[in-house]
C-alpha positions in Angstrom: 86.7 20.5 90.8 90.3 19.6 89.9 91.5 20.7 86.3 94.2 19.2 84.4 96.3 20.6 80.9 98.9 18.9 79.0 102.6 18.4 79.1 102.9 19.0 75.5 105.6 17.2 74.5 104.9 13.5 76.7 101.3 14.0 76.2 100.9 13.5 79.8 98.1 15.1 81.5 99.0 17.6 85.0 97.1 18.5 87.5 96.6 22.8 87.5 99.1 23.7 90.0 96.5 26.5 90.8 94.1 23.8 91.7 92.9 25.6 95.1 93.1 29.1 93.6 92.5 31.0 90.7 94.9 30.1 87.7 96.9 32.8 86.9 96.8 32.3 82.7 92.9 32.2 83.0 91.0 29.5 82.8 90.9 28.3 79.1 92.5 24.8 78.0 91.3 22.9 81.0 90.4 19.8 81.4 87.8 17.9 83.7 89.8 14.9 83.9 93.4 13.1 82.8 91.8 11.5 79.9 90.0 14.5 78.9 93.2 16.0 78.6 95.0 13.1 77.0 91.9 12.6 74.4 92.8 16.7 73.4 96.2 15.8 73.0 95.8 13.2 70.3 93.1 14.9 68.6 95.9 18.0 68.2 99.0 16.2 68.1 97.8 13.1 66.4 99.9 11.4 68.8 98.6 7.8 68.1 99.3 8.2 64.6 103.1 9.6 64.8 104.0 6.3 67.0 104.7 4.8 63.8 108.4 4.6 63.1 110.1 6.5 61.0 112.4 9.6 60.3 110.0 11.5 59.5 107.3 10.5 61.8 109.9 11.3 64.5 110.7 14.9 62.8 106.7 15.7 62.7 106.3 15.0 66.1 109.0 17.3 67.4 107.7 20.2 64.9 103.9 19.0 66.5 105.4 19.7 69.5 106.1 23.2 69.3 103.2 24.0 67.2 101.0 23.7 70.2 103.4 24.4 73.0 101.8 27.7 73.7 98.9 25.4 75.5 101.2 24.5 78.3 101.5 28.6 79.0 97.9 29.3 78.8 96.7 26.8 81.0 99.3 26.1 84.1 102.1 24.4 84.4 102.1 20.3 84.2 104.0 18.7 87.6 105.3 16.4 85.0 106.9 18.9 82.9 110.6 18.6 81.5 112.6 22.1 82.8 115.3 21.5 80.5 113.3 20.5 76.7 114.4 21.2 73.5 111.0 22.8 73.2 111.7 26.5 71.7 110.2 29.6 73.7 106.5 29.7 73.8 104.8 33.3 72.3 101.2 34.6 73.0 98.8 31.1 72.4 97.0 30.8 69.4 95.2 28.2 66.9 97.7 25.9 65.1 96.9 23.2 62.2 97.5 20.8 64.4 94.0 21.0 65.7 93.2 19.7 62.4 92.7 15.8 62.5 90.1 15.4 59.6 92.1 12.5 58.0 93.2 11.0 61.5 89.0 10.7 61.6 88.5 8.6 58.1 91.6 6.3 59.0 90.6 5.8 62.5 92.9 6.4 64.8 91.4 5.4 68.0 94.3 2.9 69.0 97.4 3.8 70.5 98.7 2.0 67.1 97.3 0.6 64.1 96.3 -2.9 63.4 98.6 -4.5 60.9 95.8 -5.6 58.3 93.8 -1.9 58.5 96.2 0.8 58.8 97.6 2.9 56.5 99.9 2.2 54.4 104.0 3.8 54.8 103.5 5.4 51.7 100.1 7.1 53.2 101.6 8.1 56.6 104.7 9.9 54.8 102.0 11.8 52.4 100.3 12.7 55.2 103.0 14.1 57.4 104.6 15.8 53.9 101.2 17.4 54.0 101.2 18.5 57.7 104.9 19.4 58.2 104.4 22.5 55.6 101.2 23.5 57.3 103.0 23.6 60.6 106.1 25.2 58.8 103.7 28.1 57.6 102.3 27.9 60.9 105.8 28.6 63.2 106.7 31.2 60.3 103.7 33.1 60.6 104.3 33.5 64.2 107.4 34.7 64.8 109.6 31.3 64.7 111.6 31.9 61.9 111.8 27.9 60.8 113.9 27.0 58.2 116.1 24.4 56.9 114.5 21.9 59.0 115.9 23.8 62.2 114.0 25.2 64.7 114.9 28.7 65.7 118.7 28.1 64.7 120.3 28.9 61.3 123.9 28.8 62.8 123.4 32.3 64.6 122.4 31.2 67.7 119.1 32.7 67.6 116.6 33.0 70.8 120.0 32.3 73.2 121.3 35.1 74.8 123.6 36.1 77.8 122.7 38.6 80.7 120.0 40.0 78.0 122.8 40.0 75.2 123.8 38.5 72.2 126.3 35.7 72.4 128.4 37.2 69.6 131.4 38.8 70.7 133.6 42.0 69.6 137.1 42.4 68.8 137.2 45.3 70.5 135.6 43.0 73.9 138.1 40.8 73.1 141.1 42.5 72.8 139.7 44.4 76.1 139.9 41.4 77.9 142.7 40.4 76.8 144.7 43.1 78.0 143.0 43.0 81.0 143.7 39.2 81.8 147.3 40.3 81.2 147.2 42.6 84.3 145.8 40.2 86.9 147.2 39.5 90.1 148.6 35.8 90.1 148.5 34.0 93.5 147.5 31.1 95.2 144.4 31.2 96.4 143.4 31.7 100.3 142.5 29.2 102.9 141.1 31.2 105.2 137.6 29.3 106.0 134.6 30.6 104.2 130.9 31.3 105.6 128.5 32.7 102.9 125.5 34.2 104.9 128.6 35.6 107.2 130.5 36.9 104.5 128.2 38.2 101.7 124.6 38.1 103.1 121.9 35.6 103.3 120.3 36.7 100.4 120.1 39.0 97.5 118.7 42.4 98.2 115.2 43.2 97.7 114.3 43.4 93.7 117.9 42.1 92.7 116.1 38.7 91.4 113.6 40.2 90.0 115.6 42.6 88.0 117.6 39.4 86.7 114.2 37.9 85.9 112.9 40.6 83.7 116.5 40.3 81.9 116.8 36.7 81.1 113.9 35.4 81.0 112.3 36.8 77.9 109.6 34.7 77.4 107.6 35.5 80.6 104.3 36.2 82.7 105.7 38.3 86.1 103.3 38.9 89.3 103.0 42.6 88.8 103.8 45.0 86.8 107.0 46.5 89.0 110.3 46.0 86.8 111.4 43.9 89.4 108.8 41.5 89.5 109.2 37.7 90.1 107.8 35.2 87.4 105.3 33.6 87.7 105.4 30.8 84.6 107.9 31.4 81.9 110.8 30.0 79.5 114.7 30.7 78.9 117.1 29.1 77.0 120.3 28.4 79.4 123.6 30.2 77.9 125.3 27.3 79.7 123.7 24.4 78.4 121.2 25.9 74.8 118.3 23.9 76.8 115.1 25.3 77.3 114.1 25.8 80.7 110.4 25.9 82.2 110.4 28.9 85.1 107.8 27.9 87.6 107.2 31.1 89.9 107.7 29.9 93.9 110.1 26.3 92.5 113.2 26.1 93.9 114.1 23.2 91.4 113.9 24.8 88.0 116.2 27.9 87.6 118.7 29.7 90.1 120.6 32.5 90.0 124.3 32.0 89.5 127.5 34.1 90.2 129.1 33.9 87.4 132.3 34.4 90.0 131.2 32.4 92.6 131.2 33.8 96.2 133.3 31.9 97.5 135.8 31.7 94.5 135.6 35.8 94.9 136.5 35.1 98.8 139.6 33.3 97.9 140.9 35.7 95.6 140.3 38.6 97.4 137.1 39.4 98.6 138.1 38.0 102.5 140.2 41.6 102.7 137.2 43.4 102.0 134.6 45.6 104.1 130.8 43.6 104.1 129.5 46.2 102.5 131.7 45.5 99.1 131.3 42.1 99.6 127.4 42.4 99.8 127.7 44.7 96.6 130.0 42.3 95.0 126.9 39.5 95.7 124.3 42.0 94.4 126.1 43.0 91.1 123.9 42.4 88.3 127.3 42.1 85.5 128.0 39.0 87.9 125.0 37.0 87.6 123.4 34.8 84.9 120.0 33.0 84.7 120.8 29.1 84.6 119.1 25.9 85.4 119.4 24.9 89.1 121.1 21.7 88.1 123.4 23.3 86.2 124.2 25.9 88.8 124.6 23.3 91.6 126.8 21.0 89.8 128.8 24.6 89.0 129.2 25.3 92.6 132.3 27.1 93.5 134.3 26.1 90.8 136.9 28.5 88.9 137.6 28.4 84.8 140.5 25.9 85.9 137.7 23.3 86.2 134.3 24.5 84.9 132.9 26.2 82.0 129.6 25.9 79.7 128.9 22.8 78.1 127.5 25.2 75.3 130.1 26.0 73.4 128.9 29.4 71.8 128.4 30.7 75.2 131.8 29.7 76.1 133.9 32.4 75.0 131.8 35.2 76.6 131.8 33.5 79.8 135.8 34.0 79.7 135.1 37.1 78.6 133.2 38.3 81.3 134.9 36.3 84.2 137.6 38.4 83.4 136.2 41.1 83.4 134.7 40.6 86.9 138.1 39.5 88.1 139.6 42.7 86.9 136.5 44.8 87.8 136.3 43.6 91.4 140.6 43.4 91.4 140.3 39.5 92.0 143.2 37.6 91.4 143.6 34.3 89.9 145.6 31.4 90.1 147.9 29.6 87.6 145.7 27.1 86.6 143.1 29.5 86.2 144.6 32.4 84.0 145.7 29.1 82.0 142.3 28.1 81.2 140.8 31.7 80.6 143.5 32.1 77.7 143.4 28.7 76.6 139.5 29.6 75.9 140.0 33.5 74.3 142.8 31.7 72.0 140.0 28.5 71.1 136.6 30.0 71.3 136.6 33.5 70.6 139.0 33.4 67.8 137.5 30.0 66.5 
């Protein structure tokens, strides 16, 4: 019998991607059928009812949304799911108020919106969501989400994004470090000699390399086994290079990759084409040198230097110079003009900002 859970923020209804086997999150919150799992989502969400425009209809909805995103990670994930939300990380599921739908039941809220004559008023809609928004306040407080100010999760400090495991703050003593060491690399034109990846540094990470990058950036995560180096199976990040939440689906190719933070073939051209293989399969297997990301992110990325690609996110921007440089110097990479430009334009913007 197909099952079906929710994409909790769309309301959209998925089929179990674990359809033919058994699910790996148990087998609570599914559903026989799409509308089954639709109908659960309005009585918990009381999507019908938040249609309604307004600012704060809008807000309650979003703050709805994380209340019960913890479904999504219970039951399986939904095909139709959105890898890069603003949906914060999801924590172990429990109840939330917004299973509570006692005055959606005396208004009616059976249609997708309400007639003009027999709705409720504005001034009974805002009361209402007053009313809810502190119950789902007390609710994200009381389980870990540290809501305040009317922002989820972050209060200026960043909070829930990190880098390689890490806060994104950044020392003076990191800075000045590379600082110094940005001073004493090599400047020179980069090489031409042609390029082959497989060739050059290996097909493919060593055994439990991804696994190990797994466990440390993705926090918020179910893995196969219990071996530290582990794939996941479902989990959640927030990307240091965008601050966008990103759905890991265990198996997907099209959700999160693993970037070089010095890409392969940038390492190639300033360098790497006069080592031995073995350091440049080391160099491709160093853990300092790769990040967690979203896939489109890490395509778009592709070889690119600091002359012509950093984070969107701007907080992550200055320890992404930071440790560039500290991989160039590691690794004795040199740089080009262009390149040593943009590294100190970003230590003199970003981390003294």
């Amino acid at each position: 019998m197909a099952r079906y859970h929710l994409d909790t923020e769309t309301g959209n209804a998925g089929l179990c991607r674990a359809e033919k086997g058994k699910c790996p999150f148990g087998e609570v919150n599914h559903y026989g059928s799409p509308l089954e799992a639709m109908s659960a989502y309005e009585d918990s969400h009381s999507g019908s009812f938040l249609k309604k425009s307004s600012s704060m209809s809008r807000k309650m909805l979003a703050i709805g949304g994380i209340a019960v995103a913890a479904v999504s990670l219970a039951g399986c994930t939904s095909i139709g799911m959105d890898h890069s939300s603003n949906q914060p990380q999801n924590p172990t599921p429990v109840s939330s108020p917004g299973d509570d739908s006692t005055w959606l039941d005396q208004h009616d809220s059976s249609e997708s919106t309400y007639p003009q004559e027999s709705g409720p008023s504005e001034e009974e809609i805002n009361d209402w969501l007053n009313e809810k928004q502190q119950e789902l306040i007390d609710w994200l407080n009381e389980n870990g989400y540290e809501y305040s100010d009317g922002d989820y999760g972050d209060s200026g400090d960043n909070s829930g994004i990190s880098f390689q495991g890490r806060s994104l703050d950044v020392t003076p003593q990191e800075i000045a470090e590379a600082e110094a060491t940005l001073a004493n690399l090599v400047v020179r034109p980069e090489s031409t000699e042609p390029y082959d990846r497989a060739e050059n540094f290996g097909r493919s990470f060593k055994t439990g390399v991804a696994g190990a990058v797994e466990h440390r950036d993705v926090p918020d995560a179910v893995f196969k086994n219990d071996s530290p180096q582990a794939r996941v199976v479902d989990g959640y990040f927030i990307d240091p290079y965008t601050g966008q939440q990103v759905h890991v689906i265990g198996g997907e190719s099209y959700d999160a990759d693993i970037d070089h933070i010095v890409p392969l073939k940038e390492a190639w051209d300033s360098g790497a084409n006069t080592w031995t293989q073995d350091q440049r399969v080391a160099y491709s297997n160093d853990l300092d040198n790769l990040v967690y990301t979203a896939s489109g992110v890490n395509r778009s990325k592709g070889d690119q230097d600091m002359a012509t690609w950093i984070p969107s996110f701007e907080p992550s921007q200055c320890l992404y110079a930071i440790r560039t440089i500290e991989i160039k110097g590691t690794w004795n990479l040199s740089v080009d003009s262009a390149e040593k430009a943009a590294m100190r334009e970003i230590i003199d913007t970003k981390c003294y900002a």
